[in-house]
ZAROBA-886062 format. One line per field, with one value per atom (N, C-alpha, C): residue number from 1; x, y, z; atom name. Coordinates in steps of 0.1 Angstrom, whole numbers. Layout:
<rs>
seq: NUM,...
east: X,...
north: Y,...
up: Z,...
atom: CA,...
</rs>
This chain:
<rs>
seq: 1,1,1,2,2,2,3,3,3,4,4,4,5,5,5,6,6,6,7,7,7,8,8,8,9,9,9,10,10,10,11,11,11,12,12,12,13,13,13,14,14,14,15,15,15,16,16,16,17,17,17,18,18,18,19,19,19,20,20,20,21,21,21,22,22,22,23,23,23,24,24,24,25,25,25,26,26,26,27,27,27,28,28,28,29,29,29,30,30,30,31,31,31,32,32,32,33,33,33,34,34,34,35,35,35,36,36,36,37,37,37,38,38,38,39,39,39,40,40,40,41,41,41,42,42,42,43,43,43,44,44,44,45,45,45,46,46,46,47,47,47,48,48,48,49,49,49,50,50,50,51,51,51,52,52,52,53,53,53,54,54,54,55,55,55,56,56,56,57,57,57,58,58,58,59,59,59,60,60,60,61,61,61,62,62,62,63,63,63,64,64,64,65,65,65,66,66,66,67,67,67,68,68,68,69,69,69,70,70,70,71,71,71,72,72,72,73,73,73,74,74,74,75,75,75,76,76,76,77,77,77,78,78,78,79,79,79,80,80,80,81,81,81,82,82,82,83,83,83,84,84,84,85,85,85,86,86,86,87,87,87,88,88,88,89,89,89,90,90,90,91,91,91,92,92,92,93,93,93,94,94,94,95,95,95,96,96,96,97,97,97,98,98,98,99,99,99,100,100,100,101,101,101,102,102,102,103,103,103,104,104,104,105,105,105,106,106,106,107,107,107,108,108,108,109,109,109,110,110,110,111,111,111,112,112,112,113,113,113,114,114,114,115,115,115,116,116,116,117,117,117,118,118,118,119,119,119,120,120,120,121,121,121,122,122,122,123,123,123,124,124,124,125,125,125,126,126,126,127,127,127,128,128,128,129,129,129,130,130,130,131,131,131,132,132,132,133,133,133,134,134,134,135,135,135,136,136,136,137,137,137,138,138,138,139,139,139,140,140,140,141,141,141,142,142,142,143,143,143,144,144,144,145,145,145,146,146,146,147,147,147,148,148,148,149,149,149,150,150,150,151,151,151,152,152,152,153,153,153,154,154,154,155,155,155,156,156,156,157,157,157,158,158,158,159,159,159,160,160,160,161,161,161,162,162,162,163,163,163,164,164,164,165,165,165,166,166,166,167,167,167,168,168,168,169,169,169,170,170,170,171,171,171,172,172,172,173,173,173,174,174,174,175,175,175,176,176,176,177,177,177,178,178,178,179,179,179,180,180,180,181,181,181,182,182,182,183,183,183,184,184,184,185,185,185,186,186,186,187,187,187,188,188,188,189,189,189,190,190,190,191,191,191,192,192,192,193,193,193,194,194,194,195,195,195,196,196,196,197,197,197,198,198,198,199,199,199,200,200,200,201,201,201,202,202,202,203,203,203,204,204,204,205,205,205,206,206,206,207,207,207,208,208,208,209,209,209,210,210,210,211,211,211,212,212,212,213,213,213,214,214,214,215,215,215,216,216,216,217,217,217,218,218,218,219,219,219,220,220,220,221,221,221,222,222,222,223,223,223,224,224,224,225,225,225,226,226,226,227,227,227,228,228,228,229,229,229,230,230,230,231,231,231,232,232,232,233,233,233,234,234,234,235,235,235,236,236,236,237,237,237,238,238,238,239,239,239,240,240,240,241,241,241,242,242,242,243,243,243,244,244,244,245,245,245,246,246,246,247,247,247,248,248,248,249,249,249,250,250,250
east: 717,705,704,692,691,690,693,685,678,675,662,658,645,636,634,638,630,620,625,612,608,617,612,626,635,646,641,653,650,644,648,649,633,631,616,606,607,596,593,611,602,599,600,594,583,580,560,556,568,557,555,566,564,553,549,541,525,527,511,510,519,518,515,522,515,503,500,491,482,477,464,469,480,481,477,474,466,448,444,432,428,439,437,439,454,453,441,438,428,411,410,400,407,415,421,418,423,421,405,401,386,378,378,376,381,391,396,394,388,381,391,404,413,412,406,398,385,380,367,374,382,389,402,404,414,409,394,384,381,375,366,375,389,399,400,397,400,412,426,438,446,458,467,468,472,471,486,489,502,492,507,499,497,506,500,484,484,473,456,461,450,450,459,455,451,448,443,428,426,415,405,411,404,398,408,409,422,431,435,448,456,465,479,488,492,509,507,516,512,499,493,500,504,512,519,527,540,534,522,517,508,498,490,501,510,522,527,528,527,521,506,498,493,495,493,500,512,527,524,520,514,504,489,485,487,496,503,510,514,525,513,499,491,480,482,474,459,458,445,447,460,461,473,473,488,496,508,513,527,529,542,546,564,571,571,574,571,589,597,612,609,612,613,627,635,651,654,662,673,668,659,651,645,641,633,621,621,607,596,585,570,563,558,546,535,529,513,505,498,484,473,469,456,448,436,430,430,435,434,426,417,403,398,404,397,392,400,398,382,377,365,354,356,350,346,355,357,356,346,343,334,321,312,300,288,275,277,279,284,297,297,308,313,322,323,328,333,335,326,317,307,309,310,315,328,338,349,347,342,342,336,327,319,326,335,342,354,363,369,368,357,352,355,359,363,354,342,336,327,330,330,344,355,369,375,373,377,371,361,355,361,369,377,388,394,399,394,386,377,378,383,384,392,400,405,398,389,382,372,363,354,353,370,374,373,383,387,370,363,346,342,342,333,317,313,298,293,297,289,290,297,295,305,303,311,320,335,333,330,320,312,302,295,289,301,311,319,326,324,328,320,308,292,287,284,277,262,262,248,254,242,245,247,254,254,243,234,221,215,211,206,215,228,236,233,229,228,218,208,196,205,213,216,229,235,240,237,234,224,236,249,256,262,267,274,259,242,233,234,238,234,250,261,272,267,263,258,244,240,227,232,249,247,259,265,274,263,254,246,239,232,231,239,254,261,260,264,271,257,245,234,234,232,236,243,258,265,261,257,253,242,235,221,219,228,225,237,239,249,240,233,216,214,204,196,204,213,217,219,216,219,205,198,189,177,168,156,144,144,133,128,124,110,100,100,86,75,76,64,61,65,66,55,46,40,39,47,50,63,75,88,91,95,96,116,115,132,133,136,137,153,153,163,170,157,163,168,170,177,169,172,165,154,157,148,157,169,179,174,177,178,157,154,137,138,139,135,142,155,163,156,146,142,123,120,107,108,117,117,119,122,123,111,110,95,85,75,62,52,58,43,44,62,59,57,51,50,63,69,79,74,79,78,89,91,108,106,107,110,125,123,137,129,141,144,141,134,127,137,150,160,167,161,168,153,143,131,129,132,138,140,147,158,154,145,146,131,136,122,116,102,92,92,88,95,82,82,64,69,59,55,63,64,72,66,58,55,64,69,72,76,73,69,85,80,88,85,99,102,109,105,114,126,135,148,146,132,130,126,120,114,128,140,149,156,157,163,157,146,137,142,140,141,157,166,179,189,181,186,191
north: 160,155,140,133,122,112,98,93,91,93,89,73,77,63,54,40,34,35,38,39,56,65,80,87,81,88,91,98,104,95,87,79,69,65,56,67,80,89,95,95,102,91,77,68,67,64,67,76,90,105,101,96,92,81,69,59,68,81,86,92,97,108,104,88,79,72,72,61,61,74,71,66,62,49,34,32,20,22,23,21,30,39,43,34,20,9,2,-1,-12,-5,11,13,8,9,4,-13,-13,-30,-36,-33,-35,-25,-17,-7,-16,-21,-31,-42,-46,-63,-71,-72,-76,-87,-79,-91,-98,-92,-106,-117,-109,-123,-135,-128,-131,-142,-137,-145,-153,-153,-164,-171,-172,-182,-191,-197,-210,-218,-207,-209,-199,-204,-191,-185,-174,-164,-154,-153,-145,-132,-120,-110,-106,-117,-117,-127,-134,-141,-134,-126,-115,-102,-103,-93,-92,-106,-109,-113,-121,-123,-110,-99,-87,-78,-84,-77,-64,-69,-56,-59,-47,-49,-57,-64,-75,-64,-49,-45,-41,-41,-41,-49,-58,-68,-65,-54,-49,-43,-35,-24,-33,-43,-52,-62,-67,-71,-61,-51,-38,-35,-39,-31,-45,-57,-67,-72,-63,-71,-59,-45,-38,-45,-46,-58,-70,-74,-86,-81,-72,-68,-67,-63,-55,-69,-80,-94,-93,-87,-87,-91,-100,-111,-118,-129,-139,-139,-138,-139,-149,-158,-168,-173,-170,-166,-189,-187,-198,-196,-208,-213,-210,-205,-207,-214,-222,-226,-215,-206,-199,-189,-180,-170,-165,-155,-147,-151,-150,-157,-153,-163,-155,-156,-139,-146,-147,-159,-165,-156,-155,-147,-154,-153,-159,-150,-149,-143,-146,-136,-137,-133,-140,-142,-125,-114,-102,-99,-103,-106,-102,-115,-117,-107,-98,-88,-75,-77,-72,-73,-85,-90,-102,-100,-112,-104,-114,-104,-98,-103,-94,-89,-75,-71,-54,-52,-37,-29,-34,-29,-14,-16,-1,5,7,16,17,16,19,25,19,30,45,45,57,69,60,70,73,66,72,77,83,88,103,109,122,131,129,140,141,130,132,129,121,125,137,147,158,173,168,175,178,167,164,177,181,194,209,208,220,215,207,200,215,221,235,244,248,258,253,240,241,242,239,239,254,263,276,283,282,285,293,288,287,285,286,287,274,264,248,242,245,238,228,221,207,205,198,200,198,190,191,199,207,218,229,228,242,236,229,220,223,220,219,227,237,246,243,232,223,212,206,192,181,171,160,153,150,143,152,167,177,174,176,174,160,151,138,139,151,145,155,165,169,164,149,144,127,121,110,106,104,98,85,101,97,94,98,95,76,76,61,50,55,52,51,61,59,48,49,39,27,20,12,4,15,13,6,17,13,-4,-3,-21,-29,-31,-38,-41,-25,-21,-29,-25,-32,-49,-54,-63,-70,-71,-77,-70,-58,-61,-66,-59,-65,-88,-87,-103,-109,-106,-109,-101,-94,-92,-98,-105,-113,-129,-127,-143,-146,-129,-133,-124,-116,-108,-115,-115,-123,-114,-100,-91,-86,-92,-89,-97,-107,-119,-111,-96,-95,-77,-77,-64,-62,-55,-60,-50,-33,-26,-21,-21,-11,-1,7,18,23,28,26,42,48,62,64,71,68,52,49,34,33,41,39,36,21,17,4,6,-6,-19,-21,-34,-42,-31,-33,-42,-35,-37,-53,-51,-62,-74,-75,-84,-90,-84,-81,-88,-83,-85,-102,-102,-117,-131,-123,-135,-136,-122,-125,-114,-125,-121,-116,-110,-108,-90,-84,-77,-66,-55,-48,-38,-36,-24,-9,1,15,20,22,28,41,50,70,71,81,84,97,102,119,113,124,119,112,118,112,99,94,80,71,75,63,62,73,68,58,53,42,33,33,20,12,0,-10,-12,-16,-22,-33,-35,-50,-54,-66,-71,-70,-62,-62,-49,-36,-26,-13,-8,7,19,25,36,48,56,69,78,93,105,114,122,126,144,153,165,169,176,180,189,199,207,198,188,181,175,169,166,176,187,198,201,202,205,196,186,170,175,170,174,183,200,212,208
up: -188,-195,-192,-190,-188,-200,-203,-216,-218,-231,-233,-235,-227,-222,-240,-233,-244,-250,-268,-273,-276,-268,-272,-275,-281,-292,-302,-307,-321,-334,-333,-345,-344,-334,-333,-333,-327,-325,-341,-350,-366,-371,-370,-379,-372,-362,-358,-363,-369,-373,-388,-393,-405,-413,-404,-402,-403,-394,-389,-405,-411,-423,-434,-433,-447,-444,-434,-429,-442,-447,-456,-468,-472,-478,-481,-470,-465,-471,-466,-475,-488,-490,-508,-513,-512,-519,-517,-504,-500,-512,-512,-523,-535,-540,-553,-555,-545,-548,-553,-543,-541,-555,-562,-570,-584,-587,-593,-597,-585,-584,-581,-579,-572,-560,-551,-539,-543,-552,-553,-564,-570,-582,-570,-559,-550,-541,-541,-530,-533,-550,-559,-566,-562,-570,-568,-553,-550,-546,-548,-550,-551,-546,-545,-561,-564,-578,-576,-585,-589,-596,-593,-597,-613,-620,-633,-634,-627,-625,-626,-612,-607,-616,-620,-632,-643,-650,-658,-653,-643,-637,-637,-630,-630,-644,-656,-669,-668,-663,-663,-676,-678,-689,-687,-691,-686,-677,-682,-670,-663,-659,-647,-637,-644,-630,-618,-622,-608,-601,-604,-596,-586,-593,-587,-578,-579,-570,-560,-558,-553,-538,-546,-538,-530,-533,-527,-514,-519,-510,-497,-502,-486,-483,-487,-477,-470,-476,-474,-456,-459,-444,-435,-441,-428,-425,-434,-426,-435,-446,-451,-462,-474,-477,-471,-479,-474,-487,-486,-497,-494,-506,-501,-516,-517,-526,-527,-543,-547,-552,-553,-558,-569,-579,-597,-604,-593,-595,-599,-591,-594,-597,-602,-610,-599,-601,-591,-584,-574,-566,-572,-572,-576,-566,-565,-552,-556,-546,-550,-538,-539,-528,-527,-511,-510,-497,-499,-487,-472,-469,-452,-446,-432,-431,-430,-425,-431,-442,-452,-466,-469,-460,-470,-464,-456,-454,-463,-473,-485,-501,-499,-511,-505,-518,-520,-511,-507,-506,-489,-482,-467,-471,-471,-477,-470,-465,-457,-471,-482,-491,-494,-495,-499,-489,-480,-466,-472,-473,-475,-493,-498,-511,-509,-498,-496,-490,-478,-468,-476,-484,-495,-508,-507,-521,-525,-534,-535,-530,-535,-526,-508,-501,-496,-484,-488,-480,-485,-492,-499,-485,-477,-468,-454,-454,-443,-443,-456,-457,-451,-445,-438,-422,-420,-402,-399,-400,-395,-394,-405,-406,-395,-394,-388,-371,-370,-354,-350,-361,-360,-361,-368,-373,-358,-350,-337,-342,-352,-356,-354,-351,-350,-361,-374,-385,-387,-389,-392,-402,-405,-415,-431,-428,-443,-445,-438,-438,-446,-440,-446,-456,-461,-478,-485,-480,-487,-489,-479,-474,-470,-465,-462,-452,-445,-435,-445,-446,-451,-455,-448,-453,-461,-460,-471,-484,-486,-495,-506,-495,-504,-515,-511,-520,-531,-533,-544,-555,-548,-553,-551,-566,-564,-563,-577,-573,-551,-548,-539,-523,-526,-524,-523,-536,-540,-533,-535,-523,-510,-504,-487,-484,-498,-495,-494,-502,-507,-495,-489,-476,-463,-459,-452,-450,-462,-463,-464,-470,-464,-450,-440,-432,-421,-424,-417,-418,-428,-431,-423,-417,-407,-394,-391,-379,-373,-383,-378,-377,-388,-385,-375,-370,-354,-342,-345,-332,-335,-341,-344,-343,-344,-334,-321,-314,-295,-293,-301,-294,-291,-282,-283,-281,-283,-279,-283,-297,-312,-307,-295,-301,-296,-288,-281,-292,-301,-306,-319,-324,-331,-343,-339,-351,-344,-357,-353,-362,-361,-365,-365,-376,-378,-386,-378,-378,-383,-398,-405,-407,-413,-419,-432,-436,-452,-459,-468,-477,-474,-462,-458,-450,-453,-451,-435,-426,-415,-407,-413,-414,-419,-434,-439,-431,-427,-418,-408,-401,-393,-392,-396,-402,-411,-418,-424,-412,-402,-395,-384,-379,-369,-378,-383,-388,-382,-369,-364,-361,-370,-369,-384,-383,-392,-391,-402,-399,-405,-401,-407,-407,-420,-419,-422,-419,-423,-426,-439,-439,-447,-455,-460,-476,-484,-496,-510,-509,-519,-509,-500,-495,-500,-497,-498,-514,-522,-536,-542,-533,-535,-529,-521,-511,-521,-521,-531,-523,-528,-520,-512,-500,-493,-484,-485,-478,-463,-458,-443,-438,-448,-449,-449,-438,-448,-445,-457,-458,-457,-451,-445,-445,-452,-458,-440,-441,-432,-443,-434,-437,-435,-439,-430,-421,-425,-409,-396,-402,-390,-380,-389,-385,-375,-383,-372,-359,-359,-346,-339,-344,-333,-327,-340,-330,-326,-326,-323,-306
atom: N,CA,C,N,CA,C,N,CA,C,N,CA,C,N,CA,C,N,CA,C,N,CA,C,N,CA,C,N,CA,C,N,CA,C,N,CA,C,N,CA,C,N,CA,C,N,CA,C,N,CA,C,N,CA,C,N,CA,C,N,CA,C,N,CA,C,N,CA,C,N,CA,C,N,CA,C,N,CA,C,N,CA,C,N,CA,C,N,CA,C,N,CA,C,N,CA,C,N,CA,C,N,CA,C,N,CA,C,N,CA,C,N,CA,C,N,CA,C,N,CA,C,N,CA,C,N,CA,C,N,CA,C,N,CA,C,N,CA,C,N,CA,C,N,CA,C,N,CA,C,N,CA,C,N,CA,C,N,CA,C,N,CA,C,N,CA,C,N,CA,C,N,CA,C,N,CA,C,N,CA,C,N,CA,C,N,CA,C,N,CA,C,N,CA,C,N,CA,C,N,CA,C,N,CA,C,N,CA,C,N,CA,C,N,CA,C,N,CA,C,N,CA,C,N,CA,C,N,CA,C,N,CA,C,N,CA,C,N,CA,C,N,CA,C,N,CA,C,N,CA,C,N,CA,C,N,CA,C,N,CA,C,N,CA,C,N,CA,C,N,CA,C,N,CA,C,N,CA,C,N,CA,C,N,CA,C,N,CA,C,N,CA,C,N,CA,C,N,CA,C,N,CA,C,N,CA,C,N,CA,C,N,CA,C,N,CA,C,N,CA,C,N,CA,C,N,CA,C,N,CA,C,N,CA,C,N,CA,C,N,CA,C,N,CA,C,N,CA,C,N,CA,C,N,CA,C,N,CA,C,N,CA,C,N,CA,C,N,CA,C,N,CA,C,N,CA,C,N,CA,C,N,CA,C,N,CA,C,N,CA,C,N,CA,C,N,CA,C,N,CA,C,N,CA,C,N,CA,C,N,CA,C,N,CA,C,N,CA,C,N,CA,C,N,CA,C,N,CA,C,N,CA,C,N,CA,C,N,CA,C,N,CA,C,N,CA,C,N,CA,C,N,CA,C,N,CA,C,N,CA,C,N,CA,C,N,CA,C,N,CA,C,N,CA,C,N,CA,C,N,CA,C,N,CA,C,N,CA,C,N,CA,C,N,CA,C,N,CA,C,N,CA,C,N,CA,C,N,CA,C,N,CA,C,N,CA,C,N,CA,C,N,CA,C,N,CA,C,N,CA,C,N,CA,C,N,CA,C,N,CA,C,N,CA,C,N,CA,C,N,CA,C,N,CA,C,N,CA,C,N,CA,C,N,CA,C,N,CA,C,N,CA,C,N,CA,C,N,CA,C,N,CA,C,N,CA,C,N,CA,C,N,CA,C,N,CA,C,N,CA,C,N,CA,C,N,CA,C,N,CA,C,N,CA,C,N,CA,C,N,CA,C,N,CA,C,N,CA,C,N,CA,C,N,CA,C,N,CA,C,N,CA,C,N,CA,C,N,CA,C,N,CA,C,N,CA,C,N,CA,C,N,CA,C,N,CA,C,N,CA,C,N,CA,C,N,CA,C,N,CA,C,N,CA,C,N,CA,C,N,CA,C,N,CA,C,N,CA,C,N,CA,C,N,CA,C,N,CA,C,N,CA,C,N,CA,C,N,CA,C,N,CA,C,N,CA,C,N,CA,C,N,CA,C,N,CA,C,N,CA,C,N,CA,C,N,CA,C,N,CA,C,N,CA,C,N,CA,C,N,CA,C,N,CA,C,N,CA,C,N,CA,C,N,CA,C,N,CA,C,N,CA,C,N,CA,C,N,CA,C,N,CA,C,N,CA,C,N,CA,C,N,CA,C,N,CA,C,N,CA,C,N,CA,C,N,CA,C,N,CA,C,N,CA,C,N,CA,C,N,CA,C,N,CA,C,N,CA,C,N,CA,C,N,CA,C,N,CA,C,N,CA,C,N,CA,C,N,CA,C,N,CA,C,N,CA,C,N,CA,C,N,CA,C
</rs>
């Protein structure tokens, strides 16, 4: 037998298997935190905070503390806060926390937060549980189709709830990108109607439109998305079918 190559023994290959198996640890806390208020009280401090600190900050009960110490000290390892143990003479160290610059991606009005509350939301990471069936399926269905028993966009209009989650992801989610185009793109000045075919609630339009006036937008979407979307000057409207949808992308 030959040795084994660095890096593919026994012992580093089950801690990578082990690493892949918890992995979804990592952002169940990161929804916890954020679900909590943890990082906007983390963000809006001003100052490093102890996790009896942030836990009172957030309202939470005052043994909330170890768990909020806890779940801080895994972020802490993964660089999305900072954390640094203060001397107390002799007594147990306390650690103070402060946002590390991912951080603020996660709190305050540009915020990836709603995206991550959406994609871990029970009913729709709960769908992910049919990934076998829908491989084994052969029928084309996906797996939220075979969770659902509908396409995803159909499903939304029968649940406003998690409807009103995806609306509320998207606009964040538009929100940063669209305003990073709009700081290198230069190719609205000659346009004078756009049209945003599945635009949600409008976010991406209005971004858009508030800065060059010369154009008119039209946003289409599916009848429980424009629901939701408010009225916005230089905005029109327009309802779209889910047959129409299918035809288009059969």
């Amino acid at each position: 037998m030959t040795p084994a190559a660095d890096g593919d023994d026994d012992e580093t290959t089950c801690i990578r298997a082990l690493e892949l198996i918890f992995t979804f640890v990592v952002p169940m806390t990161l929804k916890a935190t954020i679900k909590l208020g943890l990082l906007d009280a983390l963000t809006g401090g001003g100052h490093a905070l102890t996790a009896d600190e942030l836990a009172a900050a957030a309202q939470l009960p005052a043994e909330a503390a170890s768990s909020v110490d806890r779940m801080l000290r895994l972020l802490a390892s993964l660089d999305v806060v900072k954390c640094a143990p203060t001397d107390t003479g002799g007594e147990a160290a306390v650690r103070r926390y402060t946002p590390a610059p991912v951080c603020r991606w996660f709190a305050g009005e540009r915020s990836l937060a709603p995206l991550a509350m959406f994609l871990l939301d029970d009913d729709y990471l709960s769908t992910w549980n049919q990934l076998p069936a829908a491989v084994a399926g052969g029928d084309g269905q996906v797996a939220f189709e075979k969770a659902r028993g509908m396409p995803m966009f159909e499903y939304m209009g029968t649940n406003r709830r998690l409807n009103t989650l995806f609306n509320q992801a998207m606009v964040q989610q538009s929100t940063v990108v669209i305003g990073k185009l709009l700081e290198r793109f230069q190719g609205f000045d000659g346009v004078s109607v756009l049209v945003d075919v599945g635009g949600g609630t409008g976010a991406t339009l209005e971004m858009i439109t508030s800065r060059y006036k010369n154009i008119t937008g039209v946003n289409f979407d599916l009848p429980h998305v424009i629901a939701q979307a408010p009225s916005l000057p230089g905005i029109e409207i327009n309802i779209f079918i889910i047959s129409f949808l299918t035809l288009i992308f059969q």
